[in-house]
Backbone as CSV, one residue per row, in Angstrom:
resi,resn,N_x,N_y,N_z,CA_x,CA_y,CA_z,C_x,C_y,C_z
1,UNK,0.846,-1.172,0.000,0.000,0.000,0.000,0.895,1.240,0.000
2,UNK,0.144,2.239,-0.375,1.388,3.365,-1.006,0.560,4.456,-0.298
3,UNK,1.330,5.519,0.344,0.479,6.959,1.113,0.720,7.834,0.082
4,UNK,0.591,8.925,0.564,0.693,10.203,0.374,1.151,11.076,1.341
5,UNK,2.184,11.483,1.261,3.157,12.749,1.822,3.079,14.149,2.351
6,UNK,2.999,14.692,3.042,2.464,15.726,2.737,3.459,16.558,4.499
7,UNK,3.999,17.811,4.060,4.855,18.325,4.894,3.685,19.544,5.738
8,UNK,3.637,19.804,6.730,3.387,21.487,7.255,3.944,21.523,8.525
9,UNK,4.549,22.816,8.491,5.287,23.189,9.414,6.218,22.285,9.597
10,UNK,6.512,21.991,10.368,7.689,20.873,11.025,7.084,19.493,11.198
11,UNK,6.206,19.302,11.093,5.417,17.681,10.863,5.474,17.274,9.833
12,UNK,5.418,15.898,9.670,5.053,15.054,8.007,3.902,14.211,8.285
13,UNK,3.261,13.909,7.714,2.218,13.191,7.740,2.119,12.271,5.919
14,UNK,1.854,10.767,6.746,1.686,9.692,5.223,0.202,9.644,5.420
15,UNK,-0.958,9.765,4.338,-1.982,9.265,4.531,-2.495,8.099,3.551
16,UNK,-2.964,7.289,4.124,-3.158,5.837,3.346,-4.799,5.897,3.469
17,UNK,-4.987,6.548,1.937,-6.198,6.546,1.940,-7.409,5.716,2.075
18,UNK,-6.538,4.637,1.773,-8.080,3.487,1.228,-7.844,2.801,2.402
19,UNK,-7.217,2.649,3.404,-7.445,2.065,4.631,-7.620,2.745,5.967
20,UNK,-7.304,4.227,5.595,-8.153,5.719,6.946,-6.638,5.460,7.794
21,UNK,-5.663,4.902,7.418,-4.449,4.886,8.070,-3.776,6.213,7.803
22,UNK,-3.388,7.382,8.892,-2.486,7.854,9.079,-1.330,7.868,9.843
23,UNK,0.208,8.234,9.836,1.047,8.426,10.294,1.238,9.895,10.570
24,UNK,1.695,10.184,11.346,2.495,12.140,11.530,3.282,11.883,12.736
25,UNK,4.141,12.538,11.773,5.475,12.621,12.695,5.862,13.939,13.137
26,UNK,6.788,14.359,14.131,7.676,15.593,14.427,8.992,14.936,14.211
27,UNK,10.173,15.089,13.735,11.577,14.579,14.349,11.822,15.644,15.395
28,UNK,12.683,15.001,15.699,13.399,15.634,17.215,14.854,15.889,16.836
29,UNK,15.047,15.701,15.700,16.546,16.248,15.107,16.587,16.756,13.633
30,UNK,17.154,17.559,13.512,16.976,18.100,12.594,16.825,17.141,10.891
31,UNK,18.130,16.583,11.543,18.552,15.930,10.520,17.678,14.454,10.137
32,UNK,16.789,14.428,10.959,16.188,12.989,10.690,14.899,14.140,9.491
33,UNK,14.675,15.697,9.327,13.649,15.926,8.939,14.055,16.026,7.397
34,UNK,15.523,16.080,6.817,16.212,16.403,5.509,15.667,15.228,4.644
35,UNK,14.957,13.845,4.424,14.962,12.970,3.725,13.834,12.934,3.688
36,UNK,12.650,13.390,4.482,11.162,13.224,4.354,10.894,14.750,3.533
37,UNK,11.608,15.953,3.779,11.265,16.982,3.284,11.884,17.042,1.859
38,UNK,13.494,16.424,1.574,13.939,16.189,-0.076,12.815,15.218,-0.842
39,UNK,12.496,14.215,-0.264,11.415,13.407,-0.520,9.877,14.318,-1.661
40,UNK,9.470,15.421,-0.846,7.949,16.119,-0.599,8.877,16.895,-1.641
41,UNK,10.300,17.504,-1.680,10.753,18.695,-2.547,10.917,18.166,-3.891
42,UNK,11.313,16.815,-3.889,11.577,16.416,-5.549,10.615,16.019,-6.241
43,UNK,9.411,15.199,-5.512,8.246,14.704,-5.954,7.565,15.447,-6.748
44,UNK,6.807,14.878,-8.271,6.375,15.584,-9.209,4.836,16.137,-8.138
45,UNK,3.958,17.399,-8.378,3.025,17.823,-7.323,2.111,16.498,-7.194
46,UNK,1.356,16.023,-6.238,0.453,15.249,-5.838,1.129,13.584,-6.145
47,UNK,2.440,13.548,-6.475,3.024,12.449,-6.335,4.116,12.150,-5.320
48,UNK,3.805,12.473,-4.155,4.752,12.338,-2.995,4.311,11.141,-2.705
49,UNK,4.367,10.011,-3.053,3.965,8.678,-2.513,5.157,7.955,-1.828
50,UNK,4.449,7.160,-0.544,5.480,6.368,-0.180,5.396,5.060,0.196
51,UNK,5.730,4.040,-0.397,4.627,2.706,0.265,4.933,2.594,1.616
52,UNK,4.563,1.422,2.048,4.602,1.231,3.482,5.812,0.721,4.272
53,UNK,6.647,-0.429,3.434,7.757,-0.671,3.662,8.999,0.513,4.048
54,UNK,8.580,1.401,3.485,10.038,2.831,3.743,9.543,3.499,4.185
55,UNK,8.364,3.596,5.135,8.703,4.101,6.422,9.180,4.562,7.368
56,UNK,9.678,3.556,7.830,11.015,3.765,9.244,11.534,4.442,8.386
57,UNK,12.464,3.976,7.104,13.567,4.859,6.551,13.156,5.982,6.578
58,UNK,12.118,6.338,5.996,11.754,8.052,5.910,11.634,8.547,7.155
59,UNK,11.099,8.101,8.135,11.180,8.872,9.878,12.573,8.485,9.969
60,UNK,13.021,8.034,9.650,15.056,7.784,10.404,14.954,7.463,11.668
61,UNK,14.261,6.747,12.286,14.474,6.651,13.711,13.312,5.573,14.357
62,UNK,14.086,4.764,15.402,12.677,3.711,16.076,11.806,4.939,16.794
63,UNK,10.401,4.192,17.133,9.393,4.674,17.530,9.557,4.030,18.622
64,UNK,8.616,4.453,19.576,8.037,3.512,21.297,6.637,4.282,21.283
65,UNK,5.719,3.240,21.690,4.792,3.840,21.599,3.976,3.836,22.765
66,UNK,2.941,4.283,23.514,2.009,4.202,24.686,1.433,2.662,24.407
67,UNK,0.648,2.145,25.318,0.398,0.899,25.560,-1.145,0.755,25.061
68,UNK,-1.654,2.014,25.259,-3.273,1.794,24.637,-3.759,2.844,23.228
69,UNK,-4.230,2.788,23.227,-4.917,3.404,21.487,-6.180,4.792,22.536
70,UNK,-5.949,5.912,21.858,-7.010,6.961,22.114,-8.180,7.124,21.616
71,UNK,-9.076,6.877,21.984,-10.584,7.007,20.905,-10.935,8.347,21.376
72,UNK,-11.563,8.912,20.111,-12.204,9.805,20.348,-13.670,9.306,19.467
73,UNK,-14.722,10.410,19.746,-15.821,9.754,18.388,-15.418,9.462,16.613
74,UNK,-14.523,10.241,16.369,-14.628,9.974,14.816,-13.084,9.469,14.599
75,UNK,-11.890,9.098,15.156,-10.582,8.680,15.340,-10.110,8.113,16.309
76,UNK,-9.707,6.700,15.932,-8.428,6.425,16.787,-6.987,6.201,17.263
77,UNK,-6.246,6.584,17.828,-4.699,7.088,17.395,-3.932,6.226,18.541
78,UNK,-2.727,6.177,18.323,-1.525,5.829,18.722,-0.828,6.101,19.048
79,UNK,-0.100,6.725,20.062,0.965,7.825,20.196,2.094,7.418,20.767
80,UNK,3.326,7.692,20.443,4.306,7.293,20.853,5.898,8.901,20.623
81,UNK,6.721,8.311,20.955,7.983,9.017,20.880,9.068,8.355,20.023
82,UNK,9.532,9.179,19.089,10.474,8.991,18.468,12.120,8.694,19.453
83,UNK,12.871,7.854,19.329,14.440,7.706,19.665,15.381,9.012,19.842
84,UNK,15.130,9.922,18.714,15.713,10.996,18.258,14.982,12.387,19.191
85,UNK,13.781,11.966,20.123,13.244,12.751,20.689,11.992,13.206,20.352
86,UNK,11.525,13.427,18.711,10.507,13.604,18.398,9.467,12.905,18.696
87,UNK,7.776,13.145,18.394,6.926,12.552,18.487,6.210,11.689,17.044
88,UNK,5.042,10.729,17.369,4.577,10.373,16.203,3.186,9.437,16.568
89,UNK,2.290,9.704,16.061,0.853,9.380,15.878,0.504,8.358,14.811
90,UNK,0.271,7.153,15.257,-0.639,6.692,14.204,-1.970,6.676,13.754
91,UNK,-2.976,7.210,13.534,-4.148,7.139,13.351,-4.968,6.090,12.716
92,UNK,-5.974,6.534,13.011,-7.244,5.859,12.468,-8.622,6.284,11.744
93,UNK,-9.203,6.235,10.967,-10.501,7.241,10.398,-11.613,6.591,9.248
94,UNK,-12.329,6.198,9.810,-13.369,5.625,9.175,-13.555,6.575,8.526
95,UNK,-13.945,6.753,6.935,-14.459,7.445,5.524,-14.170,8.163,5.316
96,UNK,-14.369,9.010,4.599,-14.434,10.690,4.163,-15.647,10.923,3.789
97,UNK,-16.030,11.780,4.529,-15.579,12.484,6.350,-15.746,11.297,7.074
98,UNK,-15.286,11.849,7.729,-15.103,10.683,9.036,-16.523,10.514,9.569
99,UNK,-16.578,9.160,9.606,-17.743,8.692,10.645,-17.559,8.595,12.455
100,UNK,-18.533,8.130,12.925,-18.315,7.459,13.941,-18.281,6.586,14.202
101,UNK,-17.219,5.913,15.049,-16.535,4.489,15.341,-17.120,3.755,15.976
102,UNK,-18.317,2.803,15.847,-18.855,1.947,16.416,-17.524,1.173,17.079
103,UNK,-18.048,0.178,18.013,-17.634,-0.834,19.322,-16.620,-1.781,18.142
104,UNK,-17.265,-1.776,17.380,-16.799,-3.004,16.729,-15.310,-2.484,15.660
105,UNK,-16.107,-1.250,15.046,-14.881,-0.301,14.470,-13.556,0.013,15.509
106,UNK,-14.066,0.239,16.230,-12.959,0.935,17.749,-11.687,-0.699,18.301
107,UNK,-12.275,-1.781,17.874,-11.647,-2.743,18.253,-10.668,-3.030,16.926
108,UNK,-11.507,-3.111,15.555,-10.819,-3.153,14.360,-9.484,-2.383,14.173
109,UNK,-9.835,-1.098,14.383,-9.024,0.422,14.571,-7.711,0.458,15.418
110,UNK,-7.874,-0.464,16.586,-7.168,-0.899,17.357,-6.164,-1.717,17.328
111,UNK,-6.562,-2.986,16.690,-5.622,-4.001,16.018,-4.940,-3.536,14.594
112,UNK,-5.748,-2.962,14.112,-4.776,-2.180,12.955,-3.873,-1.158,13.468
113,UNK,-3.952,-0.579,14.385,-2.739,0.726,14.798,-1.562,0.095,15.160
114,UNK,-2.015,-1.374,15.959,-0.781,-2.154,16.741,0.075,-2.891,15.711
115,UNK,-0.817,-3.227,14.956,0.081,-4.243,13.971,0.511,-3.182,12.759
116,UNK,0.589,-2.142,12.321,1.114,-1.363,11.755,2.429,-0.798,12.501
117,UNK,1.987,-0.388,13.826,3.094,0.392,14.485,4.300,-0.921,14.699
118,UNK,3.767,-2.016,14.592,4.793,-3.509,15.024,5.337,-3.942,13.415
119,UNK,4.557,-3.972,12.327,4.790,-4.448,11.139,6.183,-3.339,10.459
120,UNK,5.969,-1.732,10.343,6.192,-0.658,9.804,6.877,-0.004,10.775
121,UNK,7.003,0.472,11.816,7.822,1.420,12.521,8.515,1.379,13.713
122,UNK,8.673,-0.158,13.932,9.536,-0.998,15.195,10.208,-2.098,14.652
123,UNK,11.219,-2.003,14.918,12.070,-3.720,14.471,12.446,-4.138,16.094
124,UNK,12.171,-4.052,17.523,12.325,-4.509,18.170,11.241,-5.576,18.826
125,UNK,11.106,-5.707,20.226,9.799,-6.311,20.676,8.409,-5.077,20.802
126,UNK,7.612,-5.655,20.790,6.342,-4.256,20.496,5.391,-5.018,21.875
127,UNK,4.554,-4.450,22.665,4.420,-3.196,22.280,5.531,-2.966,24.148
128,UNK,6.194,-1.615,23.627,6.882,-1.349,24.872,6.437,0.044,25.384
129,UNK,5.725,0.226,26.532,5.536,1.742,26.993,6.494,2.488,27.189
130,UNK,6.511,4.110,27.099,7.213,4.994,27.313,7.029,5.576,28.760
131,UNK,7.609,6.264,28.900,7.885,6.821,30.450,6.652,7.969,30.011
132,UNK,5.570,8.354,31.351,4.560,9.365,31.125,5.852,10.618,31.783
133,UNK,5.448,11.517,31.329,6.294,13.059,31.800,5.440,13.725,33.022
């Protein structure tokens, strides 16, 4: 599956349309932000694609993520900390526009954030909590 790219401000965000999967990142070093932003700068317009496999490469850095998934009514997300210091979100989003996440969606939503964040943006053991601040 292949996203779409897309830079503002100091965040990147992949959105994977046909499955309501998002990623957004912050780096926490500068230099982890030079390969996601040459990436968004060379790309012909509306072809910033990135499949799913180059990932990690494009964030430059392991993730750790919190232990549970956030629901809200129309999203559910993932949140964790980048190695390098930065942060990063995985999401979730039933349609365009977004619906609301039935019981059954909210569990689906759930197992998809974990096994993405374990498949795509961890090569260690998953899932490992971060220290709360």
């Amino acid at each position: 599956m292949t996203g779409f790219l897309k830079r503002i401000g100091d965040k990147f965000t992949v959105e994977y349309g046909d499955s309501g999967v998002y990623v957004r990142w912050r780096p926490g070093d500068a230099s982890n932000a030079e390969k996601p932003a040459q990436w968004v700068n060379d790309a012909f317009p509306r072809q910033e694609q990135v499949p799913e496999n180059m990932l990690r490469s494009l964030i430059g850095t392991e993730a750790r993520f919190e232990d549970s998934v956030r629901f809200e009514e129309r999203k559910a997300e993932l949140r964790g900390k980048l190695d390098d210091g930065g942060t990063i979100t995985i999401g979730y989003v039933k349609g365009i526009p977004p619906q609301i996440l039935s019981e059954s969606d909210r569990t689906d939503a759930a197992e998809t954030l974990r096994q993405r964040a374990h498949s795509y943006l961890r090569s260690d053991i998953w899932p490992a909590p971060i220290a709360s601040s």
